[in-house]
C-alpha positions in Angstrom: 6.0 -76.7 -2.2 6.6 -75.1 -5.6 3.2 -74.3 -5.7 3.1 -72.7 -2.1 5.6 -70.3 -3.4 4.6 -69.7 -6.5 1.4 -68.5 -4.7 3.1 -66.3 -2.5 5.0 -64.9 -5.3 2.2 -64.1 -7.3 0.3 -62.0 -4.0 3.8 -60.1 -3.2 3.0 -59.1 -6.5 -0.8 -58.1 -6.0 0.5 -56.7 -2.6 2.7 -54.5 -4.5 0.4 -53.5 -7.3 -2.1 -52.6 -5.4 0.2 -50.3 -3.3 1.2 -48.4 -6.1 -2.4 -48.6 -7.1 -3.3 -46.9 -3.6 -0.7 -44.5 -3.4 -1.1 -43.2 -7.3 -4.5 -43.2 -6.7 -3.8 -40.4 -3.3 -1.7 -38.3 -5.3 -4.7 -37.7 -7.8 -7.5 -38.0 -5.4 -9.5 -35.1 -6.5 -11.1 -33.0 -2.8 -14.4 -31.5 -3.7 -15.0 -28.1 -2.0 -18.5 -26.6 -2.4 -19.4 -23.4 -2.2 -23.0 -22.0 -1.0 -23.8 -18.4 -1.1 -27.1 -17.4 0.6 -28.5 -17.2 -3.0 -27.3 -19.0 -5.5 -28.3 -16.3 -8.7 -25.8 -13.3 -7.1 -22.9 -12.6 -8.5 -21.5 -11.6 -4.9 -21.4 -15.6 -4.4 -20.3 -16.0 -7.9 -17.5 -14.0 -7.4 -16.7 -16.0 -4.0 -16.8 -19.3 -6.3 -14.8 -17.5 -8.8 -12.0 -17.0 -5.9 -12.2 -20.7 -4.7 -11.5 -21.4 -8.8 -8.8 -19.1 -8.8 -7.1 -21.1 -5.8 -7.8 -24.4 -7.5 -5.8 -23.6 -10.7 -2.9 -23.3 -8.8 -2.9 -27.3 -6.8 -4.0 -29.9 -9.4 -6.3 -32.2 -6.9 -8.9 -29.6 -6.0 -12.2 -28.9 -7.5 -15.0 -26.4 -6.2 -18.6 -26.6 -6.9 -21.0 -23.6 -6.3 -24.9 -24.1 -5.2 -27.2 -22.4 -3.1 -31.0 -21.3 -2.9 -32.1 -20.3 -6.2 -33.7 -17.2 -5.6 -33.8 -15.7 -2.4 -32.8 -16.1 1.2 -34.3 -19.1 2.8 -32.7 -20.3 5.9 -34.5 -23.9 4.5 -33.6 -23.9 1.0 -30.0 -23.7 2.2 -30.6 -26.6 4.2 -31.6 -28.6 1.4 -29.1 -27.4 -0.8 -26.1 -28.6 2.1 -28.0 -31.9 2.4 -27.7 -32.2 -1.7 -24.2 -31.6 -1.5 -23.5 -34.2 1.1 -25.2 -36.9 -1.2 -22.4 -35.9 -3.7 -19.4 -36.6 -1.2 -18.4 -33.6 -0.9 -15.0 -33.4 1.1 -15.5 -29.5 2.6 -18.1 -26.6 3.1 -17.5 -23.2 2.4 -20.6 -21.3 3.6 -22.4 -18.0 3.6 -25.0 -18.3 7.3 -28.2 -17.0 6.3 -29.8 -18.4 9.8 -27.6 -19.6 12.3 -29.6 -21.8 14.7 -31.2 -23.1 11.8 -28.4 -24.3 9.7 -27.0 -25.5 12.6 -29.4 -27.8 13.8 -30.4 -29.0 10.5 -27.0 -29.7 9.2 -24.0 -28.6 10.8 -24.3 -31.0 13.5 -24.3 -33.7 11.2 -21.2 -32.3 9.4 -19.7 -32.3 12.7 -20.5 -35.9 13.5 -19.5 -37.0 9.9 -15.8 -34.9 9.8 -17.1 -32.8 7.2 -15.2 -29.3 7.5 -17.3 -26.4 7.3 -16.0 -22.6 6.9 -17.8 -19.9 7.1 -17.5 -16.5 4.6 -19.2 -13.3 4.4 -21.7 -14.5 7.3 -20.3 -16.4 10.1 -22.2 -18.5 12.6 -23.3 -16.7 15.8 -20.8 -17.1 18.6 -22.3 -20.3 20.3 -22.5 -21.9 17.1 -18.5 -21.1 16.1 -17.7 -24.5 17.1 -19.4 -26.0 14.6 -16.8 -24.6 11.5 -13.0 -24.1 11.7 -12.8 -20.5 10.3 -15.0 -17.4 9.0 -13.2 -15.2 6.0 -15.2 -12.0 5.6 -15.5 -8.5 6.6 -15.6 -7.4 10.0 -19.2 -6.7 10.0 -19.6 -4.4 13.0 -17.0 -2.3 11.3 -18.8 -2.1 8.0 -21.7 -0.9 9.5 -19.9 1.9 10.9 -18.5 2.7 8.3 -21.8 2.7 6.6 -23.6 4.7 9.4 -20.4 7.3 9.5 -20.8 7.9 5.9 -24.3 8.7 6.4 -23.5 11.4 9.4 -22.2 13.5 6.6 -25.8 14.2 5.4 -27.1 15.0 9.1 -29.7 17.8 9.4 -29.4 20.5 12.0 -31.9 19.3 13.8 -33.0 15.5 13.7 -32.9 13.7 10.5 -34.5 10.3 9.4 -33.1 7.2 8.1 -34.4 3.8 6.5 -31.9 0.9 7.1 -32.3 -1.8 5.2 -31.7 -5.7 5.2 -32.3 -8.8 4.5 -33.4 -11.1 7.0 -33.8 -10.1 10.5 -32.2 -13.4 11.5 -29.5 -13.5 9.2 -25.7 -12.9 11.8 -23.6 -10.6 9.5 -26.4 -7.8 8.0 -27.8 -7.9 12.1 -23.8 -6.9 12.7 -24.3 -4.0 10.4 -27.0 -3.1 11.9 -25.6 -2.7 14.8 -22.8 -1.3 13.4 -24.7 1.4 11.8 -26.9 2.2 14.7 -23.4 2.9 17.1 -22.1 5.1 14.5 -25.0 7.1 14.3 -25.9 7.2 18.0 -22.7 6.6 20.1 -24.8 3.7 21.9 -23.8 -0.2 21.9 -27.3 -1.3 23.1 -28.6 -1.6 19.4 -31.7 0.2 20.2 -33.9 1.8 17.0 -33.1 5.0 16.7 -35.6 7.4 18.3 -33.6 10.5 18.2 -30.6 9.6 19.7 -27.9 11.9 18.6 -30.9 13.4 16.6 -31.4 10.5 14.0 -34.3 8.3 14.2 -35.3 5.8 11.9 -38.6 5.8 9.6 -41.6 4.3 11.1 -41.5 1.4 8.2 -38.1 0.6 8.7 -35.8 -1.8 9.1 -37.2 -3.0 5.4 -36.4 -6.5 5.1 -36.2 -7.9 1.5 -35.2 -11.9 2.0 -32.5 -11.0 -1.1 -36.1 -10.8 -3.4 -34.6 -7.8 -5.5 -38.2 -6.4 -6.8 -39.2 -6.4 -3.0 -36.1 -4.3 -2.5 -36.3 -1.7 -5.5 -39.7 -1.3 -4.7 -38.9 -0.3 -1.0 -36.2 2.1 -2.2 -38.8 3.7 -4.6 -41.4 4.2 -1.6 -38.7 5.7 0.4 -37.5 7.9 -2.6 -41.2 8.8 -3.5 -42.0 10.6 0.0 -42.4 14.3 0.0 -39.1 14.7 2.3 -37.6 11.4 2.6 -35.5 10.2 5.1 -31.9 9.0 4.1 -31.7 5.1 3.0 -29.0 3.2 3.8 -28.8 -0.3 2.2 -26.6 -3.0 4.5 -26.1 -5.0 1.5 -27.0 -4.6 -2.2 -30.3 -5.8 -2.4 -32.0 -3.4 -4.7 -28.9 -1.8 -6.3 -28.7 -6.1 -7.7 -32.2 -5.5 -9.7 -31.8 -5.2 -13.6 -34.4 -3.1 -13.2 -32.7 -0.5 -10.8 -30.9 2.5 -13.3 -34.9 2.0 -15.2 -36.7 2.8 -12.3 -34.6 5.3 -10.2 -33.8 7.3 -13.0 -36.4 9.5 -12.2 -34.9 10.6 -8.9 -31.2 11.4 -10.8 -30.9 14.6 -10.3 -32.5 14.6 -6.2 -29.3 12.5 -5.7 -26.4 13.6 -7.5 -27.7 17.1 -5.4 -27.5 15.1 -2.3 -31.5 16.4 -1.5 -32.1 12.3 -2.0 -29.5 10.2 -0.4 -28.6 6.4 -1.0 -26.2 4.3 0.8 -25.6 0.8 -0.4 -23.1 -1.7 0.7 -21.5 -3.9 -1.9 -19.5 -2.5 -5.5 -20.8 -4.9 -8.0 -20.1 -4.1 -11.6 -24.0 -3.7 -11.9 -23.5 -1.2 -8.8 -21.1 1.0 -10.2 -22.7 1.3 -13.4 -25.4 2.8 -11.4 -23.3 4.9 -9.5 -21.7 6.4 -12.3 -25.0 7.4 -13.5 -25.5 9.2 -10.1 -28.4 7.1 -9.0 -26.4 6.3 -5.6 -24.6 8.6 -3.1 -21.7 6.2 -2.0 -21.1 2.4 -2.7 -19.0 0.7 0.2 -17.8 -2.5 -1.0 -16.5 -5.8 0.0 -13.9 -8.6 -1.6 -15.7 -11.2 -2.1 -13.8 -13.0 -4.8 -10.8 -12.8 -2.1 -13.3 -14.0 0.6 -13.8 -17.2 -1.9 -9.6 -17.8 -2.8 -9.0 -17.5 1.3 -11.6 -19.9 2.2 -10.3 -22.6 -0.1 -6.6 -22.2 0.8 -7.5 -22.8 4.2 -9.7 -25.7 3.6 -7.2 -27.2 1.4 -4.7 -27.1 3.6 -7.1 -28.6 6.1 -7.7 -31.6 3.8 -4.9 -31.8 2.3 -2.1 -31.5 5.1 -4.7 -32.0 8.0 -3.5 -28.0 9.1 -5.9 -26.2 10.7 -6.3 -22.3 10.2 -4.2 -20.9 12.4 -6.8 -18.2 13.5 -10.5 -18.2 13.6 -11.2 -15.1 12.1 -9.7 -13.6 9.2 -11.0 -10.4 8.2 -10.6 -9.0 5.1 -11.1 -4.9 4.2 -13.7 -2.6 2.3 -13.1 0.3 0.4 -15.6 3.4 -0.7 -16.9 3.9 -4.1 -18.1 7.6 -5.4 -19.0 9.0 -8.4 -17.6 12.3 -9.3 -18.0 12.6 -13.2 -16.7 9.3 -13.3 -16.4 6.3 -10.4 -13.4 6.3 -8.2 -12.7 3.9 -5.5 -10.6 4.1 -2.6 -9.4 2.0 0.5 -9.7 3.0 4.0 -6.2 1.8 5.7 -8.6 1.3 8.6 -10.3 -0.7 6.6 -7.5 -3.7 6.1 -7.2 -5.8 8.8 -6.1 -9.2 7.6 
């Protein structure tokens, strides 16, 4: 009998140890975010990881980890990179959509099946995919491609005048939006059709240019554009080129065509590589995003989804963009239309 309680003495006592074990253990469980731009080597995404840092200095159980394809946009590297990350537990899924069906069928069904949260940033998931993540944080891409396209109406021609839009992937959700975007501000018309002198733009014969994110690809389009004996107006929907160390080198030539507006360049995005062009007048107008906000967001939501089990209370948050110009030296400026979160 002395035994018999001696015995239950002594697993009280485990019992209880391993209680406060269990529950020391919860309050410095560490939740592993991971963050995947479309590329991994862009310091758009970098900035987005550098946001999901900023958020996890101020809880002490978060950590975020950054991947994505190494060079370029590749609907299947990012597929591979996702299935990487699951082998290393992660806990969330913070994620730019470079191809919607496919990193859906690939992956995000099985995040689904496995209660892995996924959010989307910068690029959402088409609309029948939006089940498959609890929130996008990013700019309201229809809306930047009109501002885009309304920036490019100050350049119009009396009579009709040419454009060159271009991307990075015809199947990639948010530059398609611009698109769009750019294309209704320019014509008035929803339908998305090329432009074939609707409102009296239409759009050069090679274009859409689609550059995958492969930077040389894209400053070499921009340079057979710029090259032509009257070229039409080009009108980036994301940085692509602009992101080449190679860019203020090899459009230097064409300085003075665009700082007298006879050559005109449009560019998304307001990277510090950007605006360093800019300033040199080798692009008209830089409209840029937040993506470093676009990264802090997305982990405050997907903590709170880990960590209190609260889910975002809307399903789109969109954040603003603001215009970039160079007049002897760069000034930026915010559109109130612009903010909308």
């Amino acid at each position: 009998m002395i035994e018999s309680n001696r015995m239950k003495k002594i697993k009280t006592l485990v019992i209880t140890l391993l209680g406060v074990f269990l529950a020391y253990s919860s309050v410095f469980a560490q939740f592993k975010v991971a963050v995947v731009g479309k590329t991994k080597n862009d310091s758009f995404y970098m900035q987005a990881f550098d946001g999901c840092l900023q958020f996890a200095a101020t809880v002490d159980d978060l950590t975020c980890i950054y991947d994505g394809p190494a060079d370029y946009q590749d609907p299947r590297s990012q597929v591979r990179v996702v299935e990487h990350l699951l082998e290393q537990d992660v806990d969330g899924i913070l994620i730019a959509t470079t191809n919607s069906d496919f990193l859906v069928e690939r992956m995000l069904k099985l995040t689904d099946k496995v209660n892995i949260p996924v959010i989307t940033f910068d690029s959402d998931l088409l609309p029948e995919h939006q089940r498959y993540r609890l929130a996008y944080v990013g700019t309201n891409n229809f809306d930047f491609g009109v501002a885009l396209g309304e920036y490019a109406k100050r350049y119009k021609k009396n009579d009709q005048t040419e454009i060159c839009i271009q991307s990075g992937s015809d199947s990639t959700p948010n530059l398609n939006d611009r698109i769009r975007g750019v294309r209704f501000a320019l014509s008035g018309d929803y339908s998305n059709e090329r432009l074939t002198g609707q409102s009296g733009w239409i759009e050069h014969s090679r274009c859409p240019f689609y550059t995958l994110g492969k930077r040389d690809n894209a400053l070499k389009q921009l340079k057979f554009i710029l090259s032509q004996e009257s070229p039409p107006l080009f009108l980036a929907v994301a940085g692509f080129a602009q992101f080449s160390p190679d860019y203020i080198a090899e459009i230097m030539q064409y300085q003075q065509q665009i700082r007298s507006g006879k050559h005109v360049v449009i560019s998304a995005d307001a990277e510090a590589i950007q605006l360093e062009a800019l300033k040199l007048n080798l692009s008209t107008v830089n409209i840029g995003q937040r993506p470093q906000e676009m990264g802090r967001y997305s982990a405050e939501l997907m903590y709170d989804v880990l960590k209190h089990n609260k889910m975002p209370e809307q399903q789109i948050n969109y954040l603003g963009f603001y215009y970039c110009t160079a007049e002897g030296q760069v000034n930026c400026s915010t559109s109130d239309s612009a903010l909308s979160r």
